[in-house]
C-alpha positions, 0 to 999 in steps of 0.5 A: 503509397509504396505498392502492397509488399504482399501483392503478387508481384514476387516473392522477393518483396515478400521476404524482406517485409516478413523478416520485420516480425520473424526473430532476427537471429534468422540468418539473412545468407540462408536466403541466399544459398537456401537450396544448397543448405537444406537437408535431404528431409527438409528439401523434400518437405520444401518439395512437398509445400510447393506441390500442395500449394500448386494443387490447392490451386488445381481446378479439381475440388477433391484434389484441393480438398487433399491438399488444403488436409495435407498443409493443415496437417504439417503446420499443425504437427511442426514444432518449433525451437524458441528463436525460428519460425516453424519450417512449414511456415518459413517454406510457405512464405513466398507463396503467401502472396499466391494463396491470398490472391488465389483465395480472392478469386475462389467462389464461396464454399466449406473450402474457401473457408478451409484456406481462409483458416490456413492464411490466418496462420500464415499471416501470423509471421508474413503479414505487413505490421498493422494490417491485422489478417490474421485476424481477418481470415480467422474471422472469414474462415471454418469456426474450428477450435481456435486452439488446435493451431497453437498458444502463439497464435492464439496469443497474436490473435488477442493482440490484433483483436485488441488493435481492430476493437479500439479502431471500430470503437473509434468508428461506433462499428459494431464489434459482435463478431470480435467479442464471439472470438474473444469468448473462444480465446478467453476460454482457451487461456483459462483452460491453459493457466494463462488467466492474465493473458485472457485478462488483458484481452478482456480488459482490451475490449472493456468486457471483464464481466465475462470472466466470471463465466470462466472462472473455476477451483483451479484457477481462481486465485491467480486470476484474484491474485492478477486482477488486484495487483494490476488494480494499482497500474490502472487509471480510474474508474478501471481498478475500482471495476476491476477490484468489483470483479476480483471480490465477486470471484473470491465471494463465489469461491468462499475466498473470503478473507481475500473478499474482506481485504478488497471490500476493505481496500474500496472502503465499502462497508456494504461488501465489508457486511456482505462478506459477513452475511456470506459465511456461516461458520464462526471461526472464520468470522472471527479471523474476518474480525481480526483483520478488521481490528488490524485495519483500525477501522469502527464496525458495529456487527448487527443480527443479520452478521452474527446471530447469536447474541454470545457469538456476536458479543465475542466478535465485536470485542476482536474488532474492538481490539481489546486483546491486542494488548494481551497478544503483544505481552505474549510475543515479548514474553516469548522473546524474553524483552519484558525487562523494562529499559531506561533511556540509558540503555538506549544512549549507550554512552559508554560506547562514546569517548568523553566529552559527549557525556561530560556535555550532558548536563548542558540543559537538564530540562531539554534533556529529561524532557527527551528521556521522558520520550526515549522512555515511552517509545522504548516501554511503549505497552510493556506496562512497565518502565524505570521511570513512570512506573516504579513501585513507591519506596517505602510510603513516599506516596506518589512514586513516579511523581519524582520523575514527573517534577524532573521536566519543567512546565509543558514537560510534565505534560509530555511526562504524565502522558508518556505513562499513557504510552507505557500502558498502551492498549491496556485500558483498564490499568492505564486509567487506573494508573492516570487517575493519580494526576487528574487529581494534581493541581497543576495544569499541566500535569493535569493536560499530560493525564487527559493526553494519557487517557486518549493515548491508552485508549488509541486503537482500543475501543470500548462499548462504555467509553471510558475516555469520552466521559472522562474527557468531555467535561475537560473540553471548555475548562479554561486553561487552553493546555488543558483543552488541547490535553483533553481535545487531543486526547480524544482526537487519539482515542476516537480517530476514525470512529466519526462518534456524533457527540464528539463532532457536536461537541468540537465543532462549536470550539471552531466557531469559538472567537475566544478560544487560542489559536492553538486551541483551534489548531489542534480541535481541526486536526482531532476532528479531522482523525475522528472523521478521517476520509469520511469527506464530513461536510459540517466540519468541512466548513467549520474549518475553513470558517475558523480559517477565514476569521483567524485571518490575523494570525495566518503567520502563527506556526499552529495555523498549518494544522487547520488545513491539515485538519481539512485534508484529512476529512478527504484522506485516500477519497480522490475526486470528492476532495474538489467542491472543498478545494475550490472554496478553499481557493477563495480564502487568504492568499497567505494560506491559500496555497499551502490548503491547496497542496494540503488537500491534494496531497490528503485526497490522492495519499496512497493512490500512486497517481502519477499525474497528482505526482508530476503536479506536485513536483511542478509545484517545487521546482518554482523558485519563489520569494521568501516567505511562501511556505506550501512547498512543504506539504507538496514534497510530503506529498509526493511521498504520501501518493507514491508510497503506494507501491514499491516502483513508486517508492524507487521513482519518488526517492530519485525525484526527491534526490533532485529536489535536494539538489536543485530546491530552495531551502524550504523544499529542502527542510521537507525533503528528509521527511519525506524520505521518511514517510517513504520508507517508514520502518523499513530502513533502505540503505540508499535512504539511510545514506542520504538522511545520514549525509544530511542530518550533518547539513549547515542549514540546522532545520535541514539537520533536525529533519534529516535526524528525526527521519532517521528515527521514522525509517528505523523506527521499531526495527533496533536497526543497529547501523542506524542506532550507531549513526545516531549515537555518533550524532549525539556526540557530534551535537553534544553542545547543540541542545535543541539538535541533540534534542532530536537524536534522542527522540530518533533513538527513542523511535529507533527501539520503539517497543524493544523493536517489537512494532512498526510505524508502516501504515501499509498491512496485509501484504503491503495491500491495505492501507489504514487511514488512522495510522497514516493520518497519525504520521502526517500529523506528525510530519506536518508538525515537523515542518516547522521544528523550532515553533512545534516540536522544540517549542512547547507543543512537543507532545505532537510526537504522541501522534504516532501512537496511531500508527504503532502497532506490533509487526508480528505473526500470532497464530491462535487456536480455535479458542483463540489461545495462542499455540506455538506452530513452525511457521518459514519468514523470507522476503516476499516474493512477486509471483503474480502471473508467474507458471507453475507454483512458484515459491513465494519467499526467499531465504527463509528460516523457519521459527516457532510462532509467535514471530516478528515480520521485518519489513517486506518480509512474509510468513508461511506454515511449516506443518500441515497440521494445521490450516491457517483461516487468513491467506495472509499470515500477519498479526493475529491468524487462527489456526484450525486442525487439518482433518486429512493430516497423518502423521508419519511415524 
C-alpha cells in the first residue's frame, strides 16, 4: 500500500492528491509563487487561517472555541466563482492533514464535535477519491442544519451517502444513521427546487416512500414529471415502484388525469376506477373518459364511479367512442377537406412525362384493385368518396355496384369493405349502407361487407352490439372467404374487449380439422386482438394446439399468423410471456423458432429493454441456411421494443443501418419495416433517405418493403417529399405490376384521411402506449414479410389491420357541454424540460392557431388565453375546456 497522502507527513503530498477533485483550471504555478501573487486581502486572510488553525490546536478551550467560530464563519460566508474552490478551503488545504491528526487526539466534547463539522467540509475538496470523510465527519459531528454549508456540499454528501449505503448493504450493516441524514438532505433539496437530486438520492438507498412526507403544491409536478420520465431508464421491478409512487403523489394532489395516465400505463384497472372513485366532480370524469377512449381500451363504469344513472350514461358513451366520429368531420369542416377525392388526384399523373400513364392500362384488376385502397385510405371516415358512395344516376339502382364489379374475385371483397373504411366510426350509416351487399350472392361481395361491418365498428363500441350479432351466424357458413370476412371482422370491432362469446365462439374453429388453413390463420390473429395482452390461457393452448396438429402445412405463407395470434395474447406483459414460451419450444422445429421470436418480440413491445434488444440482434447476425425464416420477426422486433423512446429510436436505426449491410437477404427484406414500425407517421429525413435508396433494391422483396415503409412513415402527414418520391417510383416501376401495386398503396397511406390522422401507436405525449393499434401494425408488418403470398396474392384485405391504429392527430377543445368551441391554442415542437430550473419553455417555434388543430408528429399544444383552463395536462384529441373565474378582461 502507498503511505496515506493524508498523514501528517507534509503538506506536499496532500496537495498533489486534492488537485485530483479540484477543477484542473487551477493554475499549477501558483503553487509555486503562491505568497508572491496574492493580494494584500488574501494574504492577510492566508495569515489569519493559519493563526485560527494553530489556536484551534491551543490548550485553552475558550480560545479554541473562537477559533473553530471564527473558521466557521469564513468557509460560510466565502463564495466562489464557478472554476475554483472557495479561497478559505484552498487555504485550509496544507493543514487538513494537522487538523484530522489533531482531531484524532482531542477528548470527546460539543468541541470535538464542532471541528468534526468543519473536516466534513474540508474533506469536500482534500479527501483521497473513495474514502468518503466527509461523509464520516458529518456523521461524527454537531447535528447543525446541514444546509447552511452550501448546495455542493450537500450534494457531495448524497453522492458519498449513495457509495457508503451499497457498501454496508453488501455488509448486511445497519444503515439507521445514513437514512436520518439522507431525511436531512432530502428535505434540504425539496425546499430548494432540486426534487431530482433528492430523488436520485432516495433511489440510491431503495427508500422513495419517503418522498411522499415531503411533497408539496410547489413542487409536486416536477417531482411527478421526473419520476415518470425516469421510469423508462429503469430495470424492473424499479419503474413499476417508482410509476406507484408518482400515482399516489398526483392522487394526493388531485392531479388526476396525470393519475389516469399512469394507472393506464401500468394497465391496472383498479388505479384506473381508484382515479374515478377519487373525484367527484363530472366534468373532469368526463376528460378521465376522453382519454380512456383515446387509449382504445373496453371500461364499463359501475355505481361506485358515477352515481347518477344519467351522468354515468353520458360517460360511458365517451368511452365507448361514439362522438369520435362527430368530432373529426368537424376538424375537416374547419379545414375545408371534406371534398371527396378520387385515387387520381392522389397519383397526380399529370406531374409525370408520358409513358407512366400510357403503362396504366397493363393489368386493370391489379390497378382497380389499388385504387380501391388509394380510395378508402384517402376518404377513410369522410363518409363520402367518387367511388363507393356516389348517388345512384337516375334508377340505375345499386349505384356503387359499378365500382365493385370493376375488381375481379377476392378484389370485390377489399372493394365492398373499403365502404366500411369511408364510413369509419360512423355506425349507424355504415351498416346501413353494407346492408346492400349482404344481400349479393357473391361470396365475395358478401366476405367484403362482413370485413366492412368489423371495419366501421373499429374502435366504437356499442352497448347493443351490432356487429356481433351480424356477424356471428356468418362464422360456420361454408365458404372459407366468408369465414375469414366475418372472423376478421370481428377480430376489427372487438379488438381489445376480450367479450367471452366470442372467445367461446372462435375457439372451437381452432380445434376444427376441417377448417382451411387460412381459416385458422386468421381466427388466431382476431382471437389474439380481441384479447390482446390479456395473457388468456384457454386461447394460449388453442393455438399452440392448431399449430401442433397442422404440422403439415408449416410451409404455407398464412401459418406465421398463428404465432402472431399468440404473442399478441402477451403484447407489452414482459415475464408472463415464459410458461408460453417454453411449451412453445416443444413444438415443430420448422416453426419452433420463428414463435420464439415471435413471442418475445410481443411480450417486451414498448418496454425499450435492452437486453431483449441485444438478444434480438444476437439472433440476426447468425448466417444461416436457406430456409430459416425467424429472422423476419426478430428485426421487427427490435423496432417493436425500442420504439419506446426517442434515444431507442436513434440506436435501433444504427443497428438496423447495419444489419443492412451485413445481413442475409431475409433480414434484409424485414429491415425496411422495421424502419417503418420506428418511425411510424413521423417521416425522419435519415429514415426517408434510406427506405427511399432501397425501395429502388435489385432484390424485389427488398423494393416492395422499402415502398410500403415509405407509405407507413408518411402515413397520414401529406409529406410532400414522400408523396414526390412515390410518384417518381410509380413511373420507375411502370411496367412492374405487382411493384407499382405497392407505390399505389403507399400513396394511398401517405394521404390517409386528407392527412387528418396518424398511424403512431404512442398518445399522450408519446407516454401511453395503446395496445390495439399496435397490434394492428404488427399485424400488418407480419403479413409483409411474405408480400408475394399475402398482400399480392389474394388475402390483400390484411392492409384493413390498420384501421386499428387510425386515429385523428388533432387537438379538440370542447366546452362544458361538450360542443366544440374555437380558442387560440400555440403548436411547437415539444420540448424536454424534465429536471430543467426555473419554468422553462415547453415548445419551440410555435405558431398559434384557433382550435380545432392538427398536431404532427413530436409536436405539442398549449393555450393562448387564460379564459379558459384545460381539465387535461396534456392537450390532444378531445380536451375540455372550463371558464377560468379569476379572468379579467383588459379593456
Amino acid at each position: 500500500m502507498a503511505p496515506d497522502p493524508n498523514s501528517a507527513s507534509g503538506s506536499g503530498t496532500t496537495r498533489d492528491e486534492a488537485s485530483v477533485k479540484v477543477p484542473a483550471k487551477d493554475p499549477k504555478k501558483k503553487d509555486e509563487k503562491k505568497d508572491e501573487d496574492l493580494s494584500e486581502e488574501d494574504l492577510a486572510l492566508k495569515q489569519q487561517l493559519e493563526l485560527y488553525v494553530e489556536r484551534v490546536q491551543d490548550t485553552d478551550p475558550g480560545l479554541q472555541k473562537v477559533a473553530l467560530e471564527s473558521m466557521r464563519q469564513e468557509i460560510r460566508t466565502s463564495t466562489s466563482s464557478m472554476t475554483s474552490v472557495p479561497k478559505p478551503l484552498k487555504f485550509l488545504r496544507p493543514h487538513y492533514a494537522t487538523l484530522k491528526a489533531y482531531y484524532d487526539t482531542m477528548a470527546d466534547s460539543d468541541l470535538k464535535k464542532f471541528l468534526a463539522d468543519i473536516l466534513s467540509v474540508l474533506a469536500m475538496t482534500m479527501s483521497a477519491e473513495g474514502e468518503r470523510e466527509s461523509l464520516k465527519y458529518r456523521l461524527l459531528g454537531s447535528e447543525g442544519e446541514i444546509g447552511s454549508w452550501g448546495h455542493e456540499y450537500v450534494r457531495n454528501l448524497a453522492g458519498e451517502i449513495a457509495q457508503e449505503y451499497t457498501k454496508r448493504q453488501g455488509e448486511e450493516a445497519s444503515v439507521d444513521d445514513l437514512i436520518e441524514l439522507v431525511q436531512q438532505i432530502v428535505a434540504f433539496h425539496m425546499k430548494h427546487n432540486a426534487e431530482y437530486e433528492a430523488v436520485d438520492l432516495l433511489m440510491e438507498v431503495e427508500d422513495l416512500d419517503m418522498l411522499g412526507d415531503h411533497v408539496d403544491r410547489t413542487n409536486y409536478k416536477r417531482t411527478g414529471l421526473y419520476l415518470t420520465s425516469s421510469a423508462r431508464y429503469l430495470p424492473g421491478p424499479d419503474d413499476m415502484l417508482v410509476l406507484d409512487i408518482a400515482y399516489t403523489i398526483y392522487l394526493k394532489f388531485e392531479e388526476y388525469p396525470s393519475a389516469l395516465q399512469i394507472a393506464l400505463f401500468l394497465d391496472n384497472m383498479q388505479y384506473v376506477k381508484k382515479v374515478f372513485t377519487s373525484c367527484d366532480d363530472l366534468l373532469r370524469k368526463k376528460q378521465f373518459c376522453y382519454i380512456l377512449a383515446r387509449h382504445g381500451i373496453t371500461f364499463e363504469l359501475d355505481e361506485e364511479m358515477a352515481a347518477d344513472d344519467d351522468d354515468r350514461e353520458i360517460l360511458q358513451e365517451i368511452i365507448n367512442n361514439t362522438k369520435l366520429s362527430e368530432g373529426y368531420l368537424t376538424l375537416a369542416r374547419d379545414i375545408e377537406v371534406m371534398e371527396p377525392k378520387s385515387p387520381e388526384d392522389i397519383y397526380k399523373a399529370h406531374l409525370l412525362d408520358g409513358r407512366a400513364s400510357a403503362g396504366a392500362s397493363v393489368d386493370s384488376a391489379r390497378q382497380n384493385l389499388a385504387a380501391t385502397f388509394v380510395n378508402a385510405f384517402v376518404n377513410a371516415g369522410f363518409g363520402q368518396d367518387k367511388l363507393m358512395t356516389v348517388p345512384s344516376e337516375a334508377s340505375s339502382g345499386g349505384s356503387s355496384g359499378n365500382w365493385l364489379f370493376k375488381n375481379k374475385e377476392h378484389g370485390k371483397a377489399s372493394a365492398a369493405a373499403s365502404l366500411g373504411m369511408i364510413l369509419l366510426w360512423d355506425v349507424d350509416s355504415g351498416l346501413a349502407q353494407l346492408d346492400k351487399y349482404f344481400h349479393s350472392n357473391d361470396n365475395h361481395v358478401i366476405a367484403g361487407a362482413l370485413l366492412g361491418v368489423g371495419i366501421v365498428n373499429c374502435g366504437i363500441k356499442n352497448d347493443c352490439d351490432p356487429a356481433l350479432a351480424l356477424l356471428a351466424e356468418y362464422i360456420d357458413k361454408e365458404d372459407s372467404s366468408v369465414r375469414i370476412g366475418a372472423i376478421m371482422g370481428l377480430g376489427l370491432a372487438y379488438a381489445g374487449a376480450q367479450n367471452e362469446q366470442i372467445c367461446s365462439k372462435l375457439i372451437p374453429i381452432l380445434g376444427d380439422s376441417k377448417a382451411s388453413l387460412d381459416v385458422i390463420a386468421f381466427t388466431a390473429i382476431s382471437l389474439g386482438l380481441v384479447y390482446v395482452g390479456s395473457c388468456n390461457g384457454d386461447i394460449a393452448e388453442a393455438i399452440i394446439c392448431a399449430l401442433m396438429e397442422r404440422e403439415s402445412e408449416l410451409g404455407e405463407p398464412l401459418t406465421r399468423l398463428l404465432p402472431l395470434g399468440l404473442g399478441l395474447l402477451y403484447l407489452g406483459k414482459q415475464e408472463s410471456v415464459e410458461a408460453t414460451a417454453e411449451v412453445s419450444k416443444t413444438l415443430n422445429v420448422q416453426i419452433r423458432k420463428y414463435c420464439d421470436m415471435t413471442l418475445l418480440s410481443c411480450a417486451y413491445a414498448g418496454t425499450g429493454n435492452v437486453l431483449k434488444v441485444q438478444h434480438l440482434l444476437g439472433q440476426c447476425a447468425q448466417h444461416l441456411e436457406k430456409g430459416e425464416s425467424h429472422q423476419g420477426p426478430a428485426v421487427l422486433g427490435i423496432a417493436m421494443v425500442a420504439m419506446a423512446e426517442e434515444l431507442g429510436i436513434e440506436m435501433a436505426i444504427r443497428s438496423l443501418e447495419h444489419l443492412l449491410q451485413y445481413g442475409e437477404q431475409n433480414i434484409r427484406r424485414a429491415v425496411p419495416l422495421a424502419l417503418g414500425l420506428l418511425c411510424i407517421s413521423n417521416p425522419k429525413v435519415n429514415v426517408m433517405d434510406t427506405l427511399s435508396r432501397l425501395s429502388h433494391d435489385t432484390d424485389t422483396e427488398v423494393a416492395m418493403a422499402a415502398v410500403i415503409s415509405l407509405g407507413l412513415i408518411g402515413a397520414g402527414t401529406n409529406n410532400a417529399r414522400i408523396a414526390g418520391m412515390l410518384r417518381n417510383l410509380s413511373s420507375y416501376y411502370y411496367k412492374e405490376a405487382s411493384l407499382l401495386f405497392c407505390v399505389r398503396i403507399a400513396q394511398g397511406l401517405v394521404h390517409m384521411g386528407k392527412g387528418l390522422m396518424t398511424l403512431g401507436p404512442y398518445h399522450s405525449e408519446r407516454f401511453l402506449l395503446s395496445p390495439t393499434a399496435l397490434a394492428g401494425i404488427i399485424t400488418l408488418l407480419h403479413a409483409c414479410l411474405d408480400m408475394k403470398a399475402i398482400i399480392l396474392g389474394k388475402y390483400h384485405y390484411v392492409l384493413y389491420f390498420v384501421v386499428l391504429a387510425m386515429q385523428p392527430r388533432m387537438l379538440l377543445t370542447v366546452d362544458e357541454n361538450l360542443k366544440p368551441l374555437s380558442v387560440p391554442v400555440r403548436v411547437g415542437q415539444a420540448v424536454d424540460v424534465v429536471g430543467q430550473a426555473g419554468r422553462p419553455k415547453t415548445i419551440t417555434g410555435f405558431q398559434t392557431h384557433s382550435t380545432p388543430v392538427l398536431l404532427a408528429a413530436g409536436d405539442r399544444a398549449e393555450l393562448a388565453t387564460e379564459k379558459y383552463i384545460p381539465l387535461s395536462s396534456i392537450l390532444e384529441g378531445f380536451v375540455i375546456l372550463k371558464e377560468n373565474p379569476d379572468y379579467r378582461e383588459d379593456n
